[in-house]
C-alpha positions in Angstrom: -62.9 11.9 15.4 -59.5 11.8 15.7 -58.7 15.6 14.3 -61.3 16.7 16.8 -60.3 15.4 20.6 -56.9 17.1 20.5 -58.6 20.2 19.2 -61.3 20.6 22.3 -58.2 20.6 24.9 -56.7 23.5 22.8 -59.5 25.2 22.4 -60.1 25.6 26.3 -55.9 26.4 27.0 -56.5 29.0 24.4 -59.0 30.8 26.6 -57.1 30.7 30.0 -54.0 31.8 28.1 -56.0 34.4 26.4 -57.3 35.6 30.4 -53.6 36.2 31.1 -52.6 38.0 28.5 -55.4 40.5 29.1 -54.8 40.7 32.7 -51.0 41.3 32.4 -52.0 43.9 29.8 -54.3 45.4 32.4 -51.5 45.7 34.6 -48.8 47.0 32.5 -51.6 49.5 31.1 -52.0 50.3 35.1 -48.5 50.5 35.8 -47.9 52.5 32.6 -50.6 55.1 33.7 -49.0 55.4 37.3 -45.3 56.0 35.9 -46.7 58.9 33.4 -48.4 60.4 36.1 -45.4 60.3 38.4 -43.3 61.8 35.7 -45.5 64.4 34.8 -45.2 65.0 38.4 -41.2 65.2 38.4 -41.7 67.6 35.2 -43.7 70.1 37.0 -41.2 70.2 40.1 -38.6 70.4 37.4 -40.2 73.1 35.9 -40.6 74.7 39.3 -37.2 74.3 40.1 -35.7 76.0 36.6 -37.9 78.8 37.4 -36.8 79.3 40.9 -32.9 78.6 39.8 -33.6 81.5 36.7 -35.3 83.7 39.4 -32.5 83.4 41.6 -30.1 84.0 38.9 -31.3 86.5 37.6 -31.6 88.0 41.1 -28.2 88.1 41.7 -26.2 91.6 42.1 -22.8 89.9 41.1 -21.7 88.8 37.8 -22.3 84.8 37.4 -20.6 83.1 34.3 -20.3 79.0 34.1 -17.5 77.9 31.5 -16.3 74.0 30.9 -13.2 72.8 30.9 -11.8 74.4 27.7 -13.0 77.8 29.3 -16.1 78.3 27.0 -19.0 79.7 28.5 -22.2 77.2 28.8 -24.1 80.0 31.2 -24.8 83.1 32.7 -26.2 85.2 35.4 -26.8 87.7 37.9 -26.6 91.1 36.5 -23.4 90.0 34.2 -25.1 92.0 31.3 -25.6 95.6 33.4 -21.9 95.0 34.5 -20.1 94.4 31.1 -23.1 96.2 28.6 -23.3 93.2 26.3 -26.4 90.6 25.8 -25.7 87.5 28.0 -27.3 85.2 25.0 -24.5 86.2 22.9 -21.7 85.1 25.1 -23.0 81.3 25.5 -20.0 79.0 23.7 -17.8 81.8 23.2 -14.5 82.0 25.4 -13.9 83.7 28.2 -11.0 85.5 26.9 -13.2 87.1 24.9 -14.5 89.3 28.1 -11.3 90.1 29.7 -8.6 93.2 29.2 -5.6 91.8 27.1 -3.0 90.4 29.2 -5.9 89.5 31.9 -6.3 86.3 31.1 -3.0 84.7 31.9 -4.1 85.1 35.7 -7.3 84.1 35.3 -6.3 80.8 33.5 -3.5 79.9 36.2 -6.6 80.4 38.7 -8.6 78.0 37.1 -6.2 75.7 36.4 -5.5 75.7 40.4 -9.1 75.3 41.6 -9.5 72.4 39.0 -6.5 70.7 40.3 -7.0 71.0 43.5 -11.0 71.8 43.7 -10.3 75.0 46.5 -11.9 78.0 45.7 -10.0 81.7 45.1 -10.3 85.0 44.8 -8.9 86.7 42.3 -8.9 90.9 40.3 -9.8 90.7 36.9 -9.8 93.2 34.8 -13.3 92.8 32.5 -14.2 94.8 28.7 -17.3 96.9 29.2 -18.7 100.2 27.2 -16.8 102.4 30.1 -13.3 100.5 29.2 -11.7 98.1 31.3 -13.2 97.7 35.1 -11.4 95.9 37.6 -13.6 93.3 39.2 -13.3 90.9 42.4 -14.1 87.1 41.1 -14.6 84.3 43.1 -13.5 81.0 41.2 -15.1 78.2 42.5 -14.8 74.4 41.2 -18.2 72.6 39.8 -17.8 69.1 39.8 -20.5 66.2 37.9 -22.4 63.7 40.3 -19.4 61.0 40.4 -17.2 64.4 41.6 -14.9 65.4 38.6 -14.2 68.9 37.5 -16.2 69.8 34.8 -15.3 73.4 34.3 -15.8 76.6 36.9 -18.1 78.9 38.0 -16.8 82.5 38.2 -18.9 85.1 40.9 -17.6 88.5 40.4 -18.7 92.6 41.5 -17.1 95.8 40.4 -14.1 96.6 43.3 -16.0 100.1 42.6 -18.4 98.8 44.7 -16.6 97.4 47.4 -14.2 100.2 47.5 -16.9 102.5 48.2 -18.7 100.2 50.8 -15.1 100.1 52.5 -14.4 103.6 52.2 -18.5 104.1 53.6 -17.5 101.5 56.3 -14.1 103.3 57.2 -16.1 107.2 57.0 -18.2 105.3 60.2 -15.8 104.3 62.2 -13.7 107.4 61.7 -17.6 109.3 62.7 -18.1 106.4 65.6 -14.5 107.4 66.9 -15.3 110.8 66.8 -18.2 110.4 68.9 -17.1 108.6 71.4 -14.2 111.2 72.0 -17.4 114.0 72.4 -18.5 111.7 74.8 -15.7 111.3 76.6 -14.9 115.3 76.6 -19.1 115.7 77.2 -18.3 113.8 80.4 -15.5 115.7 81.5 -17.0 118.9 81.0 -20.0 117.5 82.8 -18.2 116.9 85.3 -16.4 120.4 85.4 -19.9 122.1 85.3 -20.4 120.2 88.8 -17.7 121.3 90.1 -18.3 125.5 88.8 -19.1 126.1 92.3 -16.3 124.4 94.3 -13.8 126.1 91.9 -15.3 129.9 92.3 -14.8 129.1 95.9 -11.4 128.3 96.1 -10.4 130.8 93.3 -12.0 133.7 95.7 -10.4 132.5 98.7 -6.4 133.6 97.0 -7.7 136.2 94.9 -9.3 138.4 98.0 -6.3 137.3 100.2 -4.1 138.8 97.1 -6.5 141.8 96.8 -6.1 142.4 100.3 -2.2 142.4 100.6 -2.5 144.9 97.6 -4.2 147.7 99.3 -1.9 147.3 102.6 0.9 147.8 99.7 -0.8 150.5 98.3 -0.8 152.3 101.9 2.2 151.5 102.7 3.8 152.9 99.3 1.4 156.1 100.1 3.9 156.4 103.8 7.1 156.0 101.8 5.7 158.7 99.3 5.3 161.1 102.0 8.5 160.6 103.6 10.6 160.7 100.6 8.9 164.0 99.6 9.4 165.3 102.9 13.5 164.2 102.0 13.4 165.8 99.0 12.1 168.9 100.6 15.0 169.3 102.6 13.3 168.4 106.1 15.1 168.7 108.7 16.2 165.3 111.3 14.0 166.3 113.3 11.6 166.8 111.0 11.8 163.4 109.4 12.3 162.2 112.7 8.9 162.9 114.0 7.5 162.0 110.3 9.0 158.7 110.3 7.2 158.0 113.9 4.2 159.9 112.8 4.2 157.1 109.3 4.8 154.2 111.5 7.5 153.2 109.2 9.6 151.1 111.4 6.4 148.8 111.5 5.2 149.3 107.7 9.1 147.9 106.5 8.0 144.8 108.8 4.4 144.4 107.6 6.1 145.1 104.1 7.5 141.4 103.4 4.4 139.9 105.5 2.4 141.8 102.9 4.2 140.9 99.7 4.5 137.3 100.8 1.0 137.0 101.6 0.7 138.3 97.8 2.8 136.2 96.8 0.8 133.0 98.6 -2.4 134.0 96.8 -1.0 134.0 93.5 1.1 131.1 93.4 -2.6 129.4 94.9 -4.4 130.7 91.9 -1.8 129.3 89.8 -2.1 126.1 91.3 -5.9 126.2 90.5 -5.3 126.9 87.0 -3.2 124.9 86.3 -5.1 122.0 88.2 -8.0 123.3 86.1 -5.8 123.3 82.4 -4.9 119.2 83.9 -8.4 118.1 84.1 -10.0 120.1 81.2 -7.3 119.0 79.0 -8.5 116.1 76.3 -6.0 113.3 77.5 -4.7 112.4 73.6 -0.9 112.7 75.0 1.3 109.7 75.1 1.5 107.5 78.2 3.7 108.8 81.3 4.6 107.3 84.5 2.5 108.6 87.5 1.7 108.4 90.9 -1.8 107.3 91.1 -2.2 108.0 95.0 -1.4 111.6 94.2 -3.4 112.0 90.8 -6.6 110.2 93.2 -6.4 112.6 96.4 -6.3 115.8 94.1 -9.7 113.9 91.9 -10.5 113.5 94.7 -10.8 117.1 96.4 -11.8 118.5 93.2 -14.9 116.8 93.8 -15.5 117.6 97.1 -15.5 121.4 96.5 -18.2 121.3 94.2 -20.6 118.7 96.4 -22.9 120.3 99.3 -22.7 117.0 100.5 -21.3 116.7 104.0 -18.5 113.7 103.0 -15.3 112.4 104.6 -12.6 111.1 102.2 -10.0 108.9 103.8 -7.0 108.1 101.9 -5.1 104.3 103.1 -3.1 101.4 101.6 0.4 102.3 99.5 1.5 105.9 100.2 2.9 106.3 96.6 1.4 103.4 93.9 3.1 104.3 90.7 1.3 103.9 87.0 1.6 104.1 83.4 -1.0 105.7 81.5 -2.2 109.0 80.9 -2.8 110.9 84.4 -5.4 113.1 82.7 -7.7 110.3 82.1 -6.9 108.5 85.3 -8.2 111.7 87.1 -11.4 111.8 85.2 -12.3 108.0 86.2 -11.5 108.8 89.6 -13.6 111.6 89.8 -16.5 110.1 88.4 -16.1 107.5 90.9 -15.9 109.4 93.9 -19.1 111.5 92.3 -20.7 108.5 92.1 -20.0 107.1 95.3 -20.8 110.7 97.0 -24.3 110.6 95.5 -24.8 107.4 96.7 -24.4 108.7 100.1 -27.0 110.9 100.1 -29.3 109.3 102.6 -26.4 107.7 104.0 -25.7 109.1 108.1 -21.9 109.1 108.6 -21.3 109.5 104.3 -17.1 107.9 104.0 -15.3 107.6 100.7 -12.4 105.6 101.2 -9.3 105.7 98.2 -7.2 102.6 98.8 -4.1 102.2 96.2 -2.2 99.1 96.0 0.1 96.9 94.0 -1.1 93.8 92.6 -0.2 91.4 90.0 2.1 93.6 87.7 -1.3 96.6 88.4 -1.5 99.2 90.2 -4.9 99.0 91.1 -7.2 102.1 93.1 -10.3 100.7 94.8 -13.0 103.8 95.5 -15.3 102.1 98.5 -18.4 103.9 99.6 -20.5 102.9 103.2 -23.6 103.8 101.3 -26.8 101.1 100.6 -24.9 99.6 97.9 -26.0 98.2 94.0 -28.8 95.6 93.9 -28.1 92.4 92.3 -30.7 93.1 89.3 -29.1 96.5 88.7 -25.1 95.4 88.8 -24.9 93.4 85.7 -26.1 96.5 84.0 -24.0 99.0 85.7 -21.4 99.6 83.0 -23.8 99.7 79.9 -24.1 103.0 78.0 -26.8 105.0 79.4 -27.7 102.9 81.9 -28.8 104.8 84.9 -29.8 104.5 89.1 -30.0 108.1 89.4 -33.0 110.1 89.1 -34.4 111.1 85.7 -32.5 114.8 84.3 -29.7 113.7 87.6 -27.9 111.5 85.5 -27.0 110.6 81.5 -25.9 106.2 82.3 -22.6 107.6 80.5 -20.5 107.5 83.3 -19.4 104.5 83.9 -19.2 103.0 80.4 -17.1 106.1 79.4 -14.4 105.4 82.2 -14.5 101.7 81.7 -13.7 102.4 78.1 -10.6 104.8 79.2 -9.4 102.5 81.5 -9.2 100.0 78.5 -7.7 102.5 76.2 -4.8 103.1 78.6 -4.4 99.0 79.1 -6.4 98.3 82.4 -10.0 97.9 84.0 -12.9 99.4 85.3 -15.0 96.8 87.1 -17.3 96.3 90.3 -15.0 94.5 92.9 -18.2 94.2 95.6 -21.2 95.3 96.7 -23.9 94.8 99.7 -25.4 96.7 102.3 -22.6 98.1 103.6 -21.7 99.8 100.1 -19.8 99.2 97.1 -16.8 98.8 95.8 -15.4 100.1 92.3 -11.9 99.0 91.0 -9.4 100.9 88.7 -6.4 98.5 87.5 -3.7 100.0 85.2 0.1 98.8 84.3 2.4 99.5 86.8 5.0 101.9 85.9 8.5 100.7 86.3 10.8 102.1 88.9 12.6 105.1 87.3 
């Protein structure tokens, strides 16, 4: 009896124990289950993300190379094997010097030896081996650091300078071509402008040329008198004679008609030179230096030019500074005036009593023009827009939008502004600002 009462106790603890054990096996067996899954889970996104990171690599158009501390290479990228010819696989745990042109390496090693010390990256020319011979190449050298943040080596990023020098010398042919194009737009414009004015300018190079033509033939008649008389002379006429010829001639009255003749000549000419040379001003492509000018005087004569060519009925009214000197180039001061005052006259179209009013003043260190027009003015939606290429009010085939972005871009080459001072229903207001010119 006695060796079976402590047993029955036992017996039952056994079983309870027994319970737990399962149940905490259970568990663990549960918990063991979840954790695989989870890092089968991890696997796959790791998997995913090495595929994605060897697809990007190997993606890359620049040269990739990861080397450790003592410069060995532990990886590589990008198109490293089109640039240097040689299989990448080959390279891993070899050193880098073994890449480079001899006598490279010196500053390629003091380049890594700064961006480990101080974890900055650089850029640096190296000089790379390939099948071709030694090609210069741009590398970036940039620090790669462990999780706790100490340098564990470098990761070089280079391209051929091939490449870049042509992209540069691609990028520099464009601007060169863009510069170019904007000076055919500039000269477009003027000769635009000269085509409106064909009319005005055949006018006013009639006007001297017939008064010169005119004065010609009275000198050819009068020379035809003196011929007649001199041959009578030379005849051996007698006073008398030449007497009554000389009354017969009128000469007393052709010598005083003589200078009024060649003067009048005279007149014409020098007004056709004017023209000219008026013409040879505007036509002219502006590239000359800077000069001091008078900007009341270049803004009257824009001024006039367009009036000859317009059949619109305008008044131009000249006030403010009588002389309002500038520095700049005269040429292109004219050709902003006068597509201000051409812009201002076909605004004025519809307009009753059509005024252009040129007021010059100093202001500031400027000498600044301000072309006001009575027309119907610029709308707000339209005046933000007014000094955008090919941006246009006018009519469609009565106007290109060039304009106004042309002149605003000559009045910044020659160190001032073009901009809208005001507008409203009683008309706008365009201002042209440049350096003053210093008192001679």
């Amino acid at each position: 009896m006695n060796t079976q009462t402590p047993n029955e106790p036992l017996q039952a603890l056994d079983d309870e124990t027994w319970r737990d054990v399962v149940t905490a096996i259970d568990r663990t067996y549960s918990e063991l289950v979840d954790y695989q899954e989870r890092l089968e889970a991890q696997n796959r996104e790791l998997d995913e993300m090495r595929q994605f990171m060897a697809s990007v690599l190997s993606s890359i158009s620049e040269m990739l190379i990861v080397i450790d501390r003592a410069h060995n290479i532990e990886r590589t990228g990008g198109a490293l094997s089109d640039i240097l010819g040689i299989d990448t696989a080959s390279m891993i745990g070899t050193p880098l010097s073994d890449l480079l042109e001899a006598g490279a390496g010196k500053a390629l090693s003091d380049a890594i030896a700064e961006v480990m010390r101080d974890r900055r990256p650089r850029v640096i020319e190296v000089s790379f081996l390939t099948p071709d011979g030694p090609t210069p190449l741009d590398v970036s050298v940039s620090p790669r650091l462990d999780p706790r943040g100490r340098s564990q080596g470098v990761v070089l990023v280079g391209r051929p300078l091939g490449e870049l020098r042509n992209a540069y010398r691609e990028l520099e042919a464009s601007h060169t071509a863009l510069q170019n194009a904007q000076a055919q737009l500039v000269q477009h414009e003027k000769l635009a402008s000269l085509g409106r004015l064909v009319a005005g300018v055949a006018h006013e190079l009639n006007n001297p040329i017939s008064f010169v033509y005119a004065n010609t033939h009275a000198l050819e008649k009068y020379t035809r008198r003196f011929e007649t008389y001199f041959d009578a002379v030379q005849s051996g006429a007698s006073r008398p004679e030449l007497g009554a010829l000389r009354d017969e001639l009128k000469l007393d009255r052709t010598v005083k008609n003589l200078r009024g003749a060649i003067d009048g000549a005279k007149e014409g000419a020098e007004r056709v030179r004017d023209i000219v040379e008026d013409l040879r001003r505007l036509s002219a492509d502006g590239t000359g230096e800077k000069v001091r000018f008078d900007m009341v005087q270049t803004a009257r004569t824009a001024a006039d030019w367009v009036v000859r060519g317009t059949k619109t009925p305008v008044r131009i009214a000249m006030d403010g500074a009588a002389q309002a000197f500038a520095m700049g180039n005269p040429g292109h001061a004219q050709q902003v005036v006068m597509n201000l005052v051409q812009n201002a006259i076909d605004a004025l179209a519809d307009t009753a009593d059509p005024l252009v009013t040129l007021h010059a003043q100093a202001r500031d260190g400027k000498t600044v023009l301000q072309v006001r027009d009575n027309g119907p003015g610029i709308s707000e939606s339209d005046a933000p827009a007014i000094f955008d290429p090919f941006f246009t009010t006018k009519p469609v085939g009565k106007g290109t939008g060039l304009g106004l972005s042309i002149s605003q871009k000559i009045a910044q080459e020659n160190g001032g502004t073009l901009t809208l001072a005001a507008t409203g229903p009683n008309g706008s207001c365009f201002e042209l600002s440049l350096p003053a010119g210093d008192p001679e």
